[in-house]
C-alpha positions in Angstrom: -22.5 -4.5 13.7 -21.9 -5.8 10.4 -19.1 -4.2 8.1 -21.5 -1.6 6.2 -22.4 -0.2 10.1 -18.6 -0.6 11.1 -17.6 1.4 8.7 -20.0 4.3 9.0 -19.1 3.9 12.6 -14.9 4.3 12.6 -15.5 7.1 10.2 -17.9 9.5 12.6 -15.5 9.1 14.9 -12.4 9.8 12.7 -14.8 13.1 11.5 -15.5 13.8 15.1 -11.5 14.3 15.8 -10.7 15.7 12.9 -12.0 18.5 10.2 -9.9 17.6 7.1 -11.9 15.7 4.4 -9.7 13.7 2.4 -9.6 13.5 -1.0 -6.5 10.4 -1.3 -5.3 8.0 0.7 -1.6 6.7 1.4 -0.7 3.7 3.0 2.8 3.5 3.8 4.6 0.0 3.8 7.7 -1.2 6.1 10.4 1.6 6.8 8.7 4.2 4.6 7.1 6.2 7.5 9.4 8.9 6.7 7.2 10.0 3.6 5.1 11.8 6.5 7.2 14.2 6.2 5.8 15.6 3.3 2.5 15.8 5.1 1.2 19.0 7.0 -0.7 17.3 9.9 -4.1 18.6 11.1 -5.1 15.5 13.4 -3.1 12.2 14.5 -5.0 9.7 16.0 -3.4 6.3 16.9 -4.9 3.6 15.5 -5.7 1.9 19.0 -8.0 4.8 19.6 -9.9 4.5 16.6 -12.9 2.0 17.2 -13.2 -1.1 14.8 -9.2 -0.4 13.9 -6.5 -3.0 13.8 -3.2 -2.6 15.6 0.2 -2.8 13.9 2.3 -5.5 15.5 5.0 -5.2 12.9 8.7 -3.0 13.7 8.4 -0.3 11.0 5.2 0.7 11.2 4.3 3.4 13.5 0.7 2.8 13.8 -1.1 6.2 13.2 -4.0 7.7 11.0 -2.5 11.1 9.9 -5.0 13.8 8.1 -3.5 16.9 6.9 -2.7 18.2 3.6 0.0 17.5 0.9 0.2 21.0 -0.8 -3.4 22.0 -1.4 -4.9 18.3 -1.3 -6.4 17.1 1.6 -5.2 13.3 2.3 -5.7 10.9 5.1 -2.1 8.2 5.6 -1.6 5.2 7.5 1.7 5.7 8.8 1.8 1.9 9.4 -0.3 -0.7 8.1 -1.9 -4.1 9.0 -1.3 -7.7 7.6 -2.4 -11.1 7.2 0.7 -12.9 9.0 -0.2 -11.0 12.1 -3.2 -12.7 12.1 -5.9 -10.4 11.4 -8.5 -11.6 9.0 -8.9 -10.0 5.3 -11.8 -7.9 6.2 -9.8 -6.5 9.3 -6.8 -5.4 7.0 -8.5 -4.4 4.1 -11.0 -2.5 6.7 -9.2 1.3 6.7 -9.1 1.6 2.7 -13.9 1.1 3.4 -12.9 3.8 5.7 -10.9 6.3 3.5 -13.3 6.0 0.8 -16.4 6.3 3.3 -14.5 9.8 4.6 -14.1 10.8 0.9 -10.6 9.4 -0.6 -11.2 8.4 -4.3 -8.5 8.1 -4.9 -5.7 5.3 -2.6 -1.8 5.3 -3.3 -0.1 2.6 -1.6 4.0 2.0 -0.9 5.5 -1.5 0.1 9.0 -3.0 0.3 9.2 -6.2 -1.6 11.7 -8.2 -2.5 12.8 -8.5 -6.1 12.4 -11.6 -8.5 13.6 -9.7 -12.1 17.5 -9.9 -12.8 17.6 -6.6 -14.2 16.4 -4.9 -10.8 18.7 -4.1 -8.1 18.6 -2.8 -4.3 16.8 0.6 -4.3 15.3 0.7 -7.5 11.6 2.3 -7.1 9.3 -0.2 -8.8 5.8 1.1 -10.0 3.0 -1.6 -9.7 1.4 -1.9 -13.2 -0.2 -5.2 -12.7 -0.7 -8.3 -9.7 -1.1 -11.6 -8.7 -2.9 -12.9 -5.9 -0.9 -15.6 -4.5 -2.9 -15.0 -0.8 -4.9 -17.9 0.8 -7.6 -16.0 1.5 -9.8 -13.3 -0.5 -10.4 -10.1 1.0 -14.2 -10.0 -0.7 -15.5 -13.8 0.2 -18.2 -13.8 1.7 -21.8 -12.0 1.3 -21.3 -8.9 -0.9 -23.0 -5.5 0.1 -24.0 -3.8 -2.8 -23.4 -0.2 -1.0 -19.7 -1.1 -0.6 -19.2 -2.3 -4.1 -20.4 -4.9 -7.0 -20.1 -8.4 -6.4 -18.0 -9.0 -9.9 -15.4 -6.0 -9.9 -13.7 -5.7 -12.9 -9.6 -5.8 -12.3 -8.5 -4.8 -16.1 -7.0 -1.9 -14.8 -6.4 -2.2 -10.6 -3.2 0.2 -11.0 -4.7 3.4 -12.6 -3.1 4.3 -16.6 -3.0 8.0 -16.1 -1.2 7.8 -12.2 1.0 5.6 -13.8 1.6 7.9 -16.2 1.9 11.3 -14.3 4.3 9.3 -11.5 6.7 8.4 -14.9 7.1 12.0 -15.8 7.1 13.7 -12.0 10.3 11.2 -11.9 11.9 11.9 -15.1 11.8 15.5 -14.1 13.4 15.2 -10.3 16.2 12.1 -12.5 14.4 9.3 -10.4 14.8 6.0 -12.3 12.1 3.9 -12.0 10.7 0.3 -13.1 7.4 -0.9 -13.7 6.5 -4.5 -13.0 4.0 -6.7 -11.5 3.9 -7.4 -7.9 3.1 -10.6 -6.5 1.1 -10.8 -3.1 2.1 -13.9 -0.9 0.6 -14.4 3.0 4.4 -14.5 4.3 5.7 -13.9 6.8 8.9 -16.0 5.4 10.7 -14.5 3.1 11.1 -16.7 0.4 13.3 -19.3 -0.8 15.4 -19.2 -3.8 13.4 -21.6 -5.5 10.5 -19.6 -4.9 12.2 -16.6 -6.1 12.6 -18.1 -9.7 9.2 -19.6 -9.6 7.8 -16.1 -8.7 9.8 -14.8 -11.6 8.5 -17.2 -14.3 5.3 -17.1 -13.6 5.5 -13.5 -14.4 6.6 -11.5 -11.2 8.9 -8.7 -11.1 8.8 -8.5 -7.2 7.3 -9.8 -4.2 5.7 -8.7 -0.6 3.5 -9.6 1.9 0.9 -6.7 1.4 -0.8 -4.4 -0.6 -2.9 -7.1 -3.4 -6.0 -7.5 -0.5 -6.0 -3.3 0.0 -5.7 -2.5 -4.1 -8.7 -5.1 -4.4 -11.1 -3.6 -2.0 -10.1 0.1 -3.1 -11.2 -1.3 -7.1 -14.4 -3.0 -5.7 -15.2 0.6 -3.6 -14.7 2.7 -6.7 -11.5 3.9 -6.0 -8.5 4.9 -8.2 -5.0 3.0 -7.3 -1.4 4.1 -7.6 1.4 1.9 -6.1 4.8 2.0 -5.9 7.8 -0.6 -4.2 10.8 -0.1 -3.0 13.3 -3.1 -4.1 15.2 -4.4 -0.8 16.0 -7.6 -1.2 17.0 -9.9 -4.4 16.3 -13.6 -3.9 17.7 -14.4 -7.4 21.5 -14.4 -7.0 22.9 -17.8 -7.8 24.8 -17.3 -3.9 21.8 -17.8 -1.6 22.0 -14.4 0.8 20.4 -13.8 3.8 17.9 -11.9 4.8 17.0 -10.0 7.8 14.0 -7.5 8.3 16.4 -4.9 9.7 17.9 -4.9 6.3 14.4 -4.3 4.5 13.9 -1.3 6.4 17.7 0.2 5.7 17.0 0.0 2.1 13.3 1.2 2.1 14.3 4.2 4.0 17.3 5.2 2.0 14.9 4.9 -1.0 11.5 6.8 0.9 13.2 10.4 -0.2 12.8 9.8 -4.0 9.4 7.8 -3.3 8.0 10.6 -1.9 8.6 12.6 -4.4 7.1 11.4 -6.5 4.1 10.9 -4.1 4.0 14.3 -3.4 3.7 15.6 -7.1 0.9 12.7 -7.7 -0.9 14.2 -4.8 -0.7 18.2 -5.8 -1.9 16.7 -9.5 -5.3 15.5 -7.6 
């Protein structure tokens, strides 16, 4: 099968198990998986079931497809997601977000923990993604284009969407969340990175850094779809004291942090 057919495929059978029809999609990032608790659940299905689907390898990510609702909207959330360290090509991680939009999402709000390169941030700030750069080795649309799946020359003027951005400001002014804004840059990991590579990130215009997200906010812009996303700061590589990092440390912080992130997600979603 080529990707149009895989895609048509994976999403009968994600129909066939399930009757919600989703109008967003969330993709939940290392240690977050507590924001399904925000989520009334209709149908689980792991993602080993599901044909064509990747399988997480990572601790932190649970590795189940979730439809339900999130006050009246109907959403379908990776509890887990899938990344380019483990191995798996682009297509293969970028592959759900064809799917979400091929069962109706139009719109896809994404969550990562990243590590920060601005001074001003510290651990636990909520960073909201206003702008990337694509630092991966590989691009998640090489290759022949399909025109049903997308053009072959999206524009990327605007991946992170004005009005989300927006909205997700004032739901968190009203519940006292602080948040920042910055840009988010995408590396292949799965180091995390050196102090030198901290400051380079920073000067080069990076407010944090991850392993994820840039290939998934790319195919979602090339399929149409609106894009919200949001880090959680758990790590700073820019202390003048090199201090080391462990993932079990990543997914403390992004956990103590997932209560105000979702939030926020949560009043983004009922906006919908």
């Amino acid at each position: 099968m080529n990707l149009f057919e895989k895609i048509a495929h994976t999403a009968s059978f994600i129909k066939a198990n399930s009757n919600t029809i989703p109008k967003a999609g969330i993709i939940l990032g290392s240690g977050l998986g507590g924001l399904t608790d925000i989520l009334k659940v209709e149908s689980e299905i792991s993602y080993d079931e599901i044909p064509n689907f990747p399988v997480s390898t990572v601790k932190g990510h649970s590795g189940k497809l979730l439809l339900g609702t999130i006050g009246d909207t109907s959403v379908v959330l990776m509890a887990g997601r899938f990344h380019y360290y483990e191995g798996y090509s682009m297509e293969a991680v970028t592959f759900p977000v064809r799917v979400m939009k091929a069962l109706g999402a139009e719109t896809l709000i994404l969550s990562n923990a990243a590590g920060g390169t601005n001074p001003g941030f510290a651990i636990g700030d909520l960073m909201i993604l206003k702008d990337h750069i694509n630092q991966f080795p590989e691009h998640p649309l090489r290759g022949t284009n399909d025109e049903r799946l997308g053009p072959r020359f999206p524009d990327m003027s605007e991946p992170y969407d004005h009005e989300l951005i927006n909205l997700a400001k004032k739901i968190a002014r009203e519940n006292n969340i602080v948040v920042r804004t910055g840009v988010y840059i995408g590396l292949q990991g799965p180091t995390f990175e050196t102090p030198a590579e901290y400051k380079w990130l920073h000067a080069i215009g990076g407010d944090a850094v991850g392993m994820s997200t840039v290939p998934e906010v790319i195919v979602a812009r090339h399929s149409g779809m609106k894009v919200f996303a949001m880090s959680v700061i758990t790590d700073l590589g820019i202390t003048d004291v090199p201090v080391k990092i462990t993932h079990e440390e990543v997914l403390e912080a992004a956990n103590a942090a997932a209560p105000k992130m979702a939030c926020i997600v949560a009043g983004l979603i009922s906006a919908l």
